[in-house]
Predicted model as a PDB file, atoms N, CA, C, CB and O in Angstrom, pLDDT in the B-factor column:
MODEL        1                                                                  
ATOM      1  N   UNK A   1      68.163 -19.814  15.780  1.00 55.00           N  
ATOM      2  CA  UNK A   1      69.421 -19.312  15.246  1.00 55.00           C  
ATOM      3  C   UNK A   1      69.784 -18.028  15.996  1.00 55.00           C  
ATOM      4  CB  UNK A   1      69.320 -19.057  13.702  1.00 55.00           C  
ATOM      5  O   UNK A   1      69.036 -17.156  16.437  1.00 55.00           O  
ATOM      6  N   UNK A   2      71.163 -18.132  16.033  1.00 67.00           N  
ATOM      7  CA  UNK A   2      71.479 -17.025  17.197  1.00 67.00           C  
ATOM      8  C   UNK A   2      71.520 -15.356  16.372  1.00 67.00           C  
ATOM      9  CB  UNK A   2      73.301 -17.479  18.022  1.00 67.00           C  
ATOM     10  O   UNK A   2      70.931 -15.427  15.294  1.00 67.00           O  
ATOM     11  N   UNK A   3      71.972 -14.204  16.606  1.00 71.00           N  
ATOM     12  CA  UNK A   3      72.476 -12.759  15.860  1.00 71.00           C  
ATOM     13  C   UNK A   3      73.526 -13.228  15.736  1.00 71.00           C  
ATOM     14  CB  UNK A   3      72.502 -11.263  16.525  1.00 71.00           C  
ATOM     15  O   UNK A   3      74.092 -13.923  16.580  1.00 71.00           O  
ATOM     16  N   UNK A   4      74.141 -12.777  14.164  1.00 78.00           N  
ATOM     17  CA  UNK A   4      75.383 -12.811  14.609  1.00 78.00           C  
ATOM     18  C   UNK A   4      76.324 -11.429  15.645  1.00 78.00           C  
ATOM     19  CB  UNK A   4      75.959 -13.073  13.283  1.00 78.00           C  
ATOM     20  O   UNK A   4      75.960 -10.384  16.185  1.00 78.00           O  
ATOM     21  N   UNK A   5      77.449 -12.046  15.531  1.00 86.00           N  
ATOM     22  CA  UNK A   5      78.045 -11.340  16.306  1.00 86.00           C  
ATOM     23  C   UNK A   5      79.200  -9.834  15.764  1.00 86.00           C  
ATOM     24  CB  UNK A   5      78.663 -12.464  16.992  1.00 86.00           C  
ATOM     25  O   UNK A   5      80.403  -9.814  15.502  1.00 86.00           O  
ATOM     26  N   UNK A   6      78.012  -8.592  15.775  1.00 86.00           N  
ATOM     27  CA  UNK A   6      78.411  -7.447  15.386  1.00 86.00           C  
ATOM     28  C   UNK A   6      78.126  -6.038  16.648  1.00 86.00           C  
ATOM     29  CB  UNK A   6      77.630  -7.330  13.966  1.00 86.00           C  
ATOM     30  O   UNK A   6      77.543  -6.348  17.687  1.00 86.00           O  
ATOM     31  N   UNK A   7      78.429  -5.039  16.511  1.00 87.00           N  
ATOM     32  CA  UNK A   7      78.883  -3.858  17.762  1.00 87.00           C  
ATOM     33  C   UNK A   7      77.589  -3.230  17.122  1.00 87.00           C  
ATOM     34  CB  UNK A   7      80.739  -2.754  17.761  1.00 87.00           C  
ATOM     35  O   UNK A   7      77.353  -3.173  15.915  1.00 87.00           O  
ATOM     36  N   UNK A   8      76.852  -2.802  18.069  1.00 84.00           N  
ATOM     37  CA  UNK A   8      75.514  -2.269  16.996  1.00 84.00           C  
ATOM     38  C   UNK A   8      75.802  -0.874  17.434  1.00 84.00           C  
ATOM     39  CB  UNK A   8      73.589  -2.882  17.327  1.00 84.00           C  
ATOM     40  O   UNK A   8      76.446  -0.523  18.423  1.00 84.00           O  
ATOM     41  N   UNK A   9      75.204  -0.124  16.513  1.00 81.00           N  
ATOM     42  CA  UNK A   9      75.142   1.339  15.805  1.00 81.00           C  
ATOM     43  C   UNK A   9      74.167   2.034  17.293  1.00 81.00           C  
ATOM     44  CB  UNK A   9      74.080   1.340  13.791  1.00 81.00           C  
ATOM     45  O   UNK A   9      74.462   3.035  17.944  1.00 81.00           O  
ATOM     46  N   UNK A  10      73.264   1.329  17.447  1.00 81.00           N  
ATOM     47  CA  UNK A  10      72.327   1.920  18.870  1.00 81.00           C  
ATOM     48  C   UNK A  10      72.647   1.138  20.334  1.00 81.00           C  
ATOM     49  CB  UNK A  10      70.468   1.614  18.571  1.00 81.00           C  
ATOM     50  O   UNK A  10      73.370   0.144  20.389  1.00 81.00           O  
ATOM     51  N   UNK A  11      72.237   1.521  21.074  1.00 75.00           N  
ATOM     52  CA  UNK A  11      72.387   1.093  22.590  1.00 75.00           C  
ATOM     53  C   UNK A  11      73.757   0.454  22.888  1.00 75.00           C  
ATOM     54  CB  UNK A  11      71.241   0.012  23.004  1.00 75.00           C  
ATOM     55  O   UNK A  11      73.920  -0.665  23.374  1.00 75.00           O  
ATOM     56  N   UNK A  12      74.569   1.190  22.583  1.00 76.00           N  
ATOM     57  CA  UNK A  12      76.085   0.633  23.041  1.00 76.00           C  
ATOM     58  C   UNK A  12      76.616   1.941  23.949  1.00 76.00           C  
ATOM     59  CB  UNK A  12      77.303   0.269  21.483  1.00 76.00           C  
ATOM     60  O   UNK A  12      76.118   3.047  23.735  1.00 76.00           O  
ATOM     61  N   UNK A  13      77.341   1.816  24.667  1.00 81.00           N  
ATOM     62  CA  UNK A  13      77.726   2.691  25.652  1.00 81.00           C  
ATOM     63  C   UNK A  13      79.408   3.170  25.725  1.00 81.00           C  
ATOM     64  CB  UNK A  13      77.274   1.980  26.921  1.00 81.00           C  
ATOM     65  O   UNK A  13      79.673   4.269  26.214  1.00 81.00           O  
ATOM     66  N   UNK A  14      80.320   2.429  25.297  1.00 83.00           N  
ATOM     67  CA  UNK A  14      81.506   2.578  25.418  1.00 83.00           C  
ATOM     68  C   UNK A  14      82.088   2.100  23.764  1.00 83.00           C  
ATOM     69  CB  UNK A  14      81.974   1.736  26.762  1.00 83.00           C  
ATOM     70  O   UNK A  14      82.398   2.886  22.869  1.00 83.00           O  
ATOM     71  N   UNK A  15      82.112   0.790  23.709  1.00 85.00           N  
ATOM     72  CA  UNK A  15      82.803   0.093  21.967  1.00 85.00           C  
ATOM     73  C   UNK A  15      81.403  -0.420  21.717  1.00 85.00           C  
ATOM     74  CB  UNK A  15      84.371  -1.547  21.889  1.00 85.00           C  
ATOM     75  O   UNK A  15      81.073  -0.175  20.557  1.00 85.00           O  
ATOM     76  N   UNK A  16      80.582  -0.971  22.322  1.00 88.00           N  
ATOM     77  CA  UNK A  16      79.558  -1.830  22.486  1.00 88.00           C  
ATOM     78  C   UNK A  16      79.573  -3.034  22.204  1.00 88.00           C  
ATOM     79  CB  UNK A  16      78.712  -1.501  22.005  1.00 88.00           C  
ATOM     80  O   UNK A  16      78.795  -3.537  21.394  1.00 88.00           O  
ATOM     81  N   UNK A  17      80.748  -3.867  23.036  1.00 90.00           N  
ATOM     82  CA  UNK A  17      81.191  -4.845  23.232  1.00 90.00           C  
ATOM     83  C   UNK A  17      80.006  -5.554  23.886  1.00 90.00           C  
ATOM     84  CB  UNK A  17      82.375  -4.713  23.847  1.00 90.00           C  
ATOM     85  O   UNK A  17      79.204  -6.263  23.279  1.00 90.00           O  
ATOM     86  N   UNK A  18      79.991  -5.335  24.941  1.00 90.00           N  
ATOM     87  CA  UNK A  18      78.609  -5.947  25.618  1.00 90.00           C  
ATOM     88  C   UNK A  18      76.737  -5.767  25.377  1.00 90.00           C  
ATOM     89  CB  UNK A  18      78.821  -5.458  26.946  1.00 90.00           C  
ATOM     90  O   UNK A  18      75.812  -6.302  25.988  1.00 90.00           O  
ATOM     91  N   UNK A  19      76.739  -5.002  24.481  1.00 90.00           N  
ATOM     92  CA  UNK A  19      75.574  -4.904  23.432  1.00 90.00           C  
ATOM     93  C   UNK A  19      75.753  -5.713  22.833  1.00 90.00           C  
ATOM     94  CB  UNK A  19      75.345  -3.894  22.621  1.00 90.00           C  
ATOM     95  O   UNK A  19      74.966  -6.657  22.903  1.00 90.00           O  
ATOM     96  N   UNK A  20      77.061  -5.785  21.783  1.00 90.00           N  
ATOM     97  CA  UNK A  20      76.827  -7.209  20.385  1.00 90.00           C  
ATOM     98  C   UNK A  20      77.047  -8.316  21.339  1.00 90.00           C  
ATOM     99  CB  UNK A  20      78.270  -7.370  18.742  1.00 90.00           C  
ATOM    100  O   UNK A  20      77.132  -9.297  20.600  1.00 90.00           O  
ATOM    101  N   UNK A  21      77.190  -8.731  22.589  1.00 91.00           N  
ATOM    102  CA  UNK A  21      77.536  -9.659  23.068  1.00 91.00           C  
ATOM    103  C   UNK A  21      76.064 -10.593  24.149  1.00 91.00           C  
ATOM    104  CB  UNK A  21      78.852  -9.053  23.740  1.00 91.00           C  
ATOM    105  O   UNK A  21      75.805 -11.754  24.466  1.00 91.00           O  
ATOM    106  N   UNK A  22      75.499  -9.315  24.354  1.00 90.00           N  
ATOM    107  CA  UNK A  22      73.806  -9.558  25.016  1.00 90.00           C  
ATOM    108  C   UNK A  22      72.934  -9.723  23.749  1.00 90.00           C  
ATOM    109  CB  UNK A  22      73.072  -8.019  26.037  1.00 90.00           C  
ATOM    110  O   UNK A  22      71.834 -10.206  24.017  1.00 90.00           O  
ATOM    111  N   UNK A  23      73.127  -9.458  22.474  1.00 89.00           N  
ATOM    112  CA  UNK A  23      72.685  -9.457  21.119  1.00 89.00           C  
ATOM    113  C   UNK A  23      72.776 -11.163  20.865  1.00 89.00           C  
ATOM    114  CB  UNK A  23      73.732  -8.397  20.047  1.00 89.00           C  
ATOM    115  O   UNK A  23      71.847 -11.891  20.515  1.00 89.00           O  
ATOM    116  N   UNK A  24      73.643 -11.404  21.042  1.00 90.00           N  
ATOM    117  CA  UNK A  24      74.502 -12.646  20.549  1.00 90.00           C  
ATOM    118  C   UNK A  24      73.731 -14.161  21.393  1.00 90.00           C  
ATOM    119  CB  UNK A  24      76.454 -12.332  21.130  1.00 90.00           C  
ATOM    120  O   UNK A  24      73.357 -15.305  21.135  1.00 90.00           O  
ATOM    121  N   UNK A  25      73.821 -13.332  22.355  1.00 89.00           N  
ATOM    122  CA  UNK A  25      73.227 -14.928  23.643  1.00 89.00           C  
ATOM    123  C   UNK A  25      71.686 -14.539  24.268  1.00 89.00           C  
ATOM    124  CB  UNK A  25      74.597 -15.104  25.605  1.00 89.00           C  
ATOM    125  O   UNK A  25      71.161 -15.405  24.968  1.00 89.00           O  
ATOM    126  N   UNK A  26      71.145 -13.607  24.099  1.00 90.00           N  
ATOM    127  CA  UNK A  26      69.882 -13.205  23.492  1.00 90.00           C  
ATOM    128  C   UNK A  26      69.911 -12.835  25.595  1.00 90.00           C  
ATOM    129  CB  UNK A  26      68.526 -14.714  22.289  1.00 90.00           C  
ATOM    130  O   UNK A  26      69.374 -13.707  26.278  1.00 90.00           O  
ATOM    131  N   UNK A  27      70.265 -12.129  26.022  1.00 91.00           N  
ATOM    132  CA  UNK A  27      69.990 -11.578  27.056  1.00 91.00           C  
ATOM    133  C   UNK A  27      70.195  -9.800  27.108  1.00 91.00           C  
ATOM    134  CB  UNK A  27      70.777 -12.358  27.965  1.00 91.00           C  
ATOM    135  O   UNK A  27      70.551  -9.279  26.051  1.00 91.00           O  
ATOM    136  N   UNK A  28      69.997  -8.992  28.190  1.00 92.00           N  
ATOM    137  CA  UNK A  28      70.213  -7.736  28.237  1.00 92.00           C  
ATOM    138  C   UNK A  28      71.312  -7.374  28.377  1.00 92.00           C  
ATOM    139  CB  UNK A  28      69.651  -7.231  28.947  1.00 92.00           C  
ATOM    140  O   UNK A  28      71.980  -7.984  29.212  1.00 92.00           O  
ATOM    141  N   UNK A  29      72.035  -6.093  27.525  1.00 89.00           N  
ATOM    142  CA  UNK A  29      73.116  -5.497  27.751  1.00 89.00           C  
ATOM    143  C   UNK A  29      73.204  -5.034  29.048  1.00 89.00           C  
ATOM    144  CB  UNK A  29      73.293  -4.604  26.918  1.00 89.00           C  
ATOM    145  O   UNK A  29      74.277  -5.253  29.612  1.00 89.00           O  
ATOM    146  N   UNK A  30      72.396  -4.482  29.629  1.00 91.00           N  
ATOM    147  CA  UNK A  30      72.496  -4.417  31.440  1.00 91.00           C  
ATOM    148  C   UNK A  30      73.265  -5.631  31.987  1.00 91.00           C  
ATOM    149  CB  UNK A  30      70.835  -4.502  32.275  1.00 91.00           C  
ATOM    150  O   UNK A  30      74.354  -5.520  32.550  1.00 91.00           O  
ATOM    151  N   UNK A  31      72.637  -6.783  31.789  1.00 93.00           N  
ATOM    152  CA  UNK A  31      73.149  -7.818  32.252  1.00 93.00           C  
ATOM    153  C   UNK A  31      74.423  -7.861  31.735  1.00 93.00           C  
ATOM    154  CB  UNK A  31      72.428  -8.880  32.041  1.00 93.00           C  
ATOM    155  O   UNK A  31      75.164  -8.166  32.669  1.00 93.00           O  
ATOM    156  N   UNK A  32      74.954  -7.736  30.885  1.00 91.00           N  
ATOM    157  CA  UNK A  32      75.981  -8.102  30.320  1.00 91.00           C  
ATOM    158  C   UNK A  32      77.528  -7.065  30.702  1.00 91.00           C  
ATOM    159  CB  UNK A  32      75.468  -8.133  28.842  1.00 91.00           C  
ATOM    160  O   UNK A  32      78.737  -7.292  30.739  1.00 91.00           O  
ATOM    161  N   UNK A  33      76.835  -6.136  30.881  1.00 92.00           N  
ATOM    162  CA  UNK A  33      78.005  -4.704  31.593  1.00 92.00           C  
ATOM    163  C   UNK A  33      77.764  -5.023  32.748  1.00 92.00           C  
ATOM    164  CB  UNK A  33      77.703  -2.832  31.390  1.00 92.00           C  
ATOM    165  O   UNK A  33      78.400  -4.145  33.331  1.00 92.00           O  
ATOM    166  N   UNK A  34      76.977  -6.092  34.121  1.00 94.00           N  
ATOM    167  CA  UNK A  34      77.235  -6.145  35.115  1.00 94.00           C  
ATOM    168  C   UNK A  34      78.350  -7.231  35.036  1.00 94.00           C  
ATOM    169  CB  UNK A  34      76.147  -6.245  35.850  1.00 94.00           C  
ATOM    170  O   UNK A  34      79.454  -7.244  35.580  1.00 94.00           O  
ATOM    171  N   UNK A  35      77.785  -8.099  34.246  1.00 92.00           N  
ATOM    172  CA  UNK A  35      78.927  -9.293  34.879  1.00 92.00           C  
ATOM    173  C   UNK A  35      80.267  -8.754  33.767  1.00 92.00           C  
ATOM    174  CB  UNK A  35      78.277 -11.497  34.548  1.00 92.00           C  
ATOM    175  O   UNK A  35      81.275  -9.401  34.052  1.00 92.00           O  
ATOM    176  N   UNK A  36      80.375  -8.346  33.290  1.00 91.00           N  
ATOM    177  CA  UNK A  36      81.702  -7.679  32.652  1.00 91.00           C  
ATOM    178  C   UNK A  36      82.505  -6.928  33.785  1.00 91.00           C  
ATOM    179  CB  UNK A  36      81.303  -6.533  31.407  1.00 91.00           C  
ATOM    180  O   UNK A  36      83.713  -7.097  33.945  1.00 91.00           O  
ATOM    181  N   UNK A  37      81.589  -5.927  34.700  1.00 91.00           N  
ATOM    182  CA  UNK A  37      82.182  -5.282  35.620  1.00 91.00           C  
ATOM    183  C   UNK A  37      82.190  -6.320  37.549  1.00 91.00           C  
ATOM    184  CB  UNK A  37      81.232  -3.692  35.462  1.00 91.00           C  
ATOM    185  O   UNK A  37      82.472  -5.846  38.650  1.00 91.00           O  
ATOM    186  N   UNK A  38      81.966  -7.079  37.358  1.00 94.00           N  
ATOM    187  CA  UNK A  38      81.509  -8.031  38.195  1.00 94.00           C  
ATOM    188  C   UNK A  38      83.264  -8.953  38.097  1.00 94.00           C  
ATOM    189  CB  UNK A  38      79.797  -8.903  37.504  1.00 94.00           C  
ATOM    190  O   UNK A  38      84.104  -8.949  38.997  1.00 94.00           O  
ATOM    191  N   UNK A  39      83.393  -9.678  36.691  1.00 92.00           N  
ATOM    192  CA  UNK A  39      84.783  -9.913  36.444  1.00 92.00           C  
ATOM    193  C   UNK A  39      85.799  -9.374  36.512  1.00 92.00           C  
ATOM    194  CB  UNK A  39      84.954 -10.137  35.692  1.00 92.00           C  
ATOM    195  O   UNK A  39      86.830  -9.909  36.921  1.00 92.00           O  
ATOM    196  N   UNK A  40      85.662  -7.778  35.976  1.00 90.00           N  
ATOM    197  CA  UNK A  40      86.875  -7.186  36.868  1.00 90.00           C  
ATOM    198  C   UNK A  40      87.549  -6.862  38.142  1.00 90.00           C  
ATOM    199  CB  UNK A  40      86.928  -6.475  36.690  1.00 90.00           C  
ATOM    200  O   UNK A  40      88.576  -6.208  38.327  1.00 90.00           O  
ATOM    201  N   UNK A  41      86.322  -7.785  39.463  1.00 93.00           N  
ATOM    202  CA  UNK A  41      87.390  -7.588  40.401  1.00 93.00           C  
ATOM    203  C   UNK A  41      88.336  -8.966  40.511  1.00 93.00           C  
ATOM    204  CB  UNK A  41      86.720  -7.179  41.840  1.00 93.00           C  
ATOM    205  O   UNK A  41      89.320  -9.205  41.211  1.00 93.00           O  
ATOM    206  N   UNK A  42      87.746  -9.628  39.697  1.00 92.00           N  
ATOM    207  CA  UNK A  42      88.420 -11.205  39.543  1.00 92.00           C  
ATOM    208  C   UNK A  42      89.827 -11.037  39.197  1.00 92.00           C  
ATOM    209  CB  UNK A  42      87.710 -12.201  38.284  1.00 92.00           C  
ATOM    210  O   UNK A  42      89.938  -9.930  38.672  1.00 92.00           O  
ATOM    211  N   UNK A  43      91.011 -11.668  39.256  1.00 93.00           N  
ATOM    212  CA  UNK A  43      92.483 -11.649  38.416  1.00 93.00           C  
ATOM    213  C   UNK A  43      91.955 -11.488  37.115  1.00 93.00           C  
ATOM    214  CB  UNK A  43      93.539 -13.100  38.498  1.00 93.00           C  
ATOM    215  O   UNK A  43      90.755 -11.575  36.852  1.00 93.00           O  
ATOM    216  N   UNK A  44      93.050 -11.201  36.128  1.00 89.00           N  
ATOM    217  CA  UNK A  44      93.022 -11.640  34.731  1.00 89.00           C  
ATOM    218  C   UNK A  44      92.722 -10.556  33.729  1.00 89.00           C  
ATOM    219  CB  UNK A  44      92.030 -12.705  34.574  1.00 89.00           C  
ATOM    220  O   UNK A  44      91.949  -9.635  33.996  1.00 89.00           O  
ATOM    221  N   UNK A  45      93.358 -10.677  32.538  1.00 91.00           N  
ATOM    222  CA  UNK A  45      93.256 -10.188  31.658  1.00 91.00           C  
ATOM    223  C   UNK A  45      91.668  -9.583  30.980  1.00 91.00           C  
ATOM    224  CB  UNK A  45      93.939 -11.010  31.109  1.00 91.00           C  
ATOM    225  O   UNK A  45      91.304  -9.891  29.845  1.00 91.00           O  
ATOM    226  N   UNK A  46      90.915  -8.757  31.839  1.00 90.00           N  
ATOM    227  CA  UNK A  46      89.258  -8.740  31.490  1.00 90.00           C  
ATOM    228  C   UNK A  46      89.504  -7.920  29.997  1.00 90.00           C  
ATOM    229  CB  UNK A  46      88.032  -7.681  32.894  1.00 90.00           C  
ATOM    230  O   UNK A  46      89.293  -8.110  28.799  1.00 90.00           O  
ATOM    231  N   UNK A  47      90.111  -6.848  30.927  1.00 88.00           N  
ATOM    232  CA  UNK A  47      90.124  -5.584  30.013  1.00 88.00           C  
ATOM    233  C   UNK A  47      90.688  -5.355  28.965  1.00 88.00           C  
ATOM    234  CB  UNK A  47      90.477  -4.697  30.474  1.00 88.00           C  
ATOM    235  O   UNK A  47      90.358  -4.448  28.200  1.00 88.00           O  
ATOM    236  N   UNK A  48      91.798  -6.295  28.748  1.00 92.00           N  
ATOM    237  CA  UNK A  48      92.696  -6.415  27.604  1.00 92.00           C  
ATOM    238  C   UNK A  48      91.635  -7.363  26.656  1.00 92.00           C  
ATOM    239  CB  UNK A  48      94.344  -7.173  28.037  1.00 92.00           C  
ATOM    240  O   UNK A  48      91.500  -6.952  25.504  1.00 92.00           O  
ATOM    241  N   UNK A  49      90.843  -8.633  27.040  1.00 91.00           N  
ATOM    242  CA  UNK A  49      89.995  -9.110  25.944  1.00 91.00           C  
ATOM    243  C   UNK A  49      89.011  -7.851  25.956  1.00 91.00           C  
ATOM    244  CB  UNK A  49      89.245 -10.696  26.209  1.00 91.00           C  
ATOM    245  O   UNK A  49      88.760  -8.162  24.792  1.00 91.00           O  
ATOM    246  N   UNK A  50      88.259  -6.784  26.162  1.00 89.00           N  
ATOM    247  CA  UNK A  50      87.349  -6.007  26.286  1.00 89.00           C  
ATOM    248  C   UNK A  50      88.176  -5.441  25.107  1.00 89.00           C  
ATOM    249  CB  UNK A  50      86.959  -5.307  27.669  1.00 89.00           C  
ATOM    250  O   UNK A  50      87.643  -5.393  23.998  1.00 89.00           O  
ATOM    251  N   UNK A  51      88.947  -5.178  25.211  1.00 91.00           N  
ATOM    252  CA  UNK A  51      90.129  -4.063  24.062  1.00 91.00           C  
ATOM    253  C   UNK A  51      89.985  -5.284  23.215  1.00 91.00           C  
ATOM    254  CB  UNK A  51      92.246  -3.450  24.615  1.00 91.00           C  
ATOM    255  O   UNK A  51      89.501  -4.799  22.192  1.00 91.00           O  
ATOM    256  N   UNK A  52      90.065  -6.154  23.071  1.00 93.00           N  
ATOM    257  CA  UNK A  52      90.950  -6.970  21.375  1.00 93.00           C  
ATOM    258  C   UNK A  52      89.294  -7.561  21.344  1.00 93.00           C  
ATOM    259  CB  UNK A  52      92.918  -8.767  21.521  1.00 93.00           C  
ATOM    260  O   UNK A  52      89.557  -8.706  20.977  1.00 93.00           O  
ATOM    261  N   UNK A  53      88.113  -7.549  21.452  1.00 91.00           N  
ATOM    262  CA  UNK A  53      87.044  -7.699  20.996  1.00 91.00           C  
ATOM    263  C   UNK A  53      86.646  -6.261  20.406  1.00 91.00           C  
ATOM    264  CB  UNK A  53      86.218  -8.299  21.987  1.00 91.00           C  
ATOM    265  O   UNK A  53      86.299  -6.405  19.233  1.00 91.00           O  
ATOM    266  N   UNK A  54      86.574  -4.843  20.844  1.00 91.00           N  
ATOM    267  CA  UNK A  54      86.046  -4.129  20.385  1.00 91.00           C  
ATOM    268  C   UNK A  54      86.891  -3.942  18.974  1.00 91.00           C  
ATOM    269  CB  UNK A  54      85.827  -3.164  21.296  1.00 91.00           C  
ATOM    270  O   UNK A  54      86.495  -3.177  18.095  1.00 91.00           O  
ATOM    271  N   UNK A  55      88.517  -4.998  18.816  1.00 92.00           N  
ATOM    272  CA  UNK A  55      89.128  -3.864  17.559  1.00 92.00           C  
ATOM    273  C   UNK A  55      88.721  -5.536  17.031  1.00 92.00           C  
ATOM    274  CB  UNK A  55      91.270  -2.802  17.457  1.00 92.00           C  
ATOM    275  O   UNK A  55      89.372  -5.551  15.986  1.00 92.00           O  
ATOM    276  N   UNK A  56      88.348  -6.313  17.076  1.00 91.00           N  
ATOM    277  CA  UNK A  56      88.218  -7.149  16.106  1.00 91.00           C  
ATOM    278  C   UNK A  56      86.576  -7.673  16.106  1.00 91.00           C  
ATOM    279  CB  UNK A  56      89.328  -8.269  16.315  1.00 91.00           C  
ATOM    280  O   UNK A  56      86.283  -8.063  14.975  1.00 91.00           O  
ATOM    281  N   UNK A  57      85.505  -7.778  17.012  1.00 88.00           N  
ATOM    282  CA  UNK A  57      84.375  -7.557  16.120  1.00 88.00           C  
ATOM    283  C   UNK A  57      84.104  -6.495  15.551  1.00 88.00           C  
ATOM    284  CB  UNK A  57      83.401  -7.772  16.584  1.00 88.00           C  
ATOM    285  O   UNK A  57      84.294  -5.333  15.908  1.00 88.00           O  
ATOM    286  N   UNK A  58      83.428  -7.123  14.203  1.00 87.00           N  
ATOM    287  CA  UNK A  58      83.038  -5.306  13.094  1.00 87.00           C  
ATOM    288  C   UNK A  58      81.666  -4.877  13.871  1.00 87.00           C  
ATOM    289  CB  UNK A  58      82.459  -5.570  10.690  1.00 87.00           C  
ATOM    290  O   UNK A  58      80.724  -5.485  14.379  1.00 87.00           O  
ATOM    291  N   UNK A  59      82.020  -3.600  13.708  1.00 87.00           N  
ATOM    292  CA  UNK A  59      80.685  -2.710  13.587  1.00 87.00           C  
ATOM    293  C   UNK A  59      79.433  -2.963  12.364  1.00 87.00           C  
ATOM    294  CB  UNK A  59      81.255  -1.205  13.333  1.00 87.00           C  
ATOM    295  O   UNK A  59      79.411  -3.142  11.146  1.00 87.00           O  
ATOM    296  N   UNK A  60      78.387  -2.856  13.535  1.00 82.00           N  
ATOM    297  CA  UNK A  60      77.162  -2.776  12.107  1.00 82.00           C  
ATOM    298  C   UNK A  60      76.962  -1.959  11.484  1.00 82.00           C  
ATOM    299  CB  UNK A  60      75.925  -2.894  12.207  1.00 82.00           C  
ATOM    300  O   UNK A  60      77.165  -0.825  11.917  1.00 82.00           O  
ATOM    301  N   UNK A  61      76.411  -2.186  10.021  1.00 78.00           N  
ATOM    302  CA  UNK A  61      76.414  -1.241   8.734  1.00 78.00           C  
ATOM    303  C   UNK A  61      75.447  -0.753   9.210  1.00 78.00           C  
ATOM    304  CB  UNK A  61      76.309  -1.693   7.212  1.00 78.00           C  
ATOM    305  O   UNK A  61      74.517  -1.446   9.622  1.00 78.00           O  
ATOM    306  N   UNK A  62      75.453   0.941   9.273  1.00 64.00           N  
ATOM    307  CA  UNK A  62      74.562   1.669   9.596  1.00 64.00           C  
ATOM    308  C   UNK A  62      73.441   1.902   8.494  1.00 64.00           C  
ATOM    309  CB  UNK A  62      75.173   2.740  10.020  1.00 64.00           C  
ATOM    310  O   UNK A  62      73.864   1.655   7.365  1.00 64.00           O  
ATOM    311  N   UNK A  63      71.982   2.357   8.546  1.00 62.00           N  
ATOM    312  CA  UNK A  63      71.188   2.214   7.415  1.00 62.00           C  
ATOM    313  C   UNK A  63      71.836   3.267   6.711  1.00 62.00           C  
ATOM    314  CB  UNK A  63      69.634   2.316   7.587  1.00 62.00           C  
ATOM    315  O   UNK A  63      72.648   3.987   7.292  1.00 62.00           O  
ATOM    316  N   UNK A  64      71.612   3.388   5.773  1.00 58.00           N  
ATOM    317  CA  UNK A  64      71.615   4.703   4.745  1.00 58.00           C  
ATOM    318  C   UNK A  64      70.412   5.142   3.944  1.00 58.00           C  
ATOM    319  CB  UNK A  64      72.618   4.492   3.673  1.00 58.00           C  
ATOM    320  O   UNK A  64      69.768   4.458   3.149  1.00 58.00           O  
ATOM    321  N   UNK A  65      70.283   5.996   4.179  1.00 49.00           N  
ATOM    322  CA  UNK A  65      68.844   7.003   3.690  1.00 49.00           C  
ATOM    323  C   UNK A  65      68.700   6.714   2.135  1.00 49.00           C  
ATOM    324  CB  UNK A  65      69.100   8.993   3.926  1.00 49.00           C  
ATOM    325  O   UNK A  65      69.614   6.974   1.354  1.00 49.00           O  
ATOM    326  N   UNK A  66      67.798   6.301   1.839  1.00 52.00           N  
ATOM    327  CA  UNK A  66      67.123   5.890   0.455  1.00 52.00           C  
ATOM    328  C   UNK A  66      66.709   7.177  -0.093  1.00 52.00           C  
ATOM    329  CB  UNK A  66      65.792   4.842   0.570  1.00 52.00           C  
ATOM    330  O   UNK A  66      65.694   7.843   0.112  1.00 52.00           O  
ATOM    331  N   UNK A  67      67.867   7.404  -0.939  1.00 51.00           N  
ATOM    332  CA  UNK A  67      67.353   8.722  -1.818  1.00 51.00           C  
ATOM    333  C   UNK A  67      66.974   8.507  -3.249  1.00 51.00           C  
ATOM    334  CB  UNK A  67      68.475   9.822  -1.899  1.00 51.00           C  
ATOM    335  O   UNK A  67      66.588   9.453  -3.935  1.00 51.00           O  
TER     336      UNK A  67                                                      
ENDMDL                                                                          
END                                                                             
């Protein structure tokens, strides 16, 4: 069964689009910000899906301290 697909609270660098997304298909976020930046010299709309994934996957619920 796969993670689902959420922006995690640690090791994200920018929205952490490509963290919940190396999360998701079970490879490294390294890997995943190369070929992200690898596609942008390609045509096409990269950056605009990069934008409408970070405002529409949710962020993960951060823990909260057990008091």
């Amino acid at each position: 069964m796969s993670a689902p697909l959420v922006r995690p609270t640690e090791g994200r660098r920018i929205g952490g689009v490509c963290a919940a997304l190396a999360r998701r298909f079970g490879t490294s976020a390294t890997t995943m910000r190369i070929i992200f930046l690898v596609s942008c010299l390609l045509p096409g709309p990269q950056f605009l899906v990069y934008l409408a994934m970070w405002a529409l996957i949710p962020g993960e619920k951060s823990p909260r301290a057990a008091w």
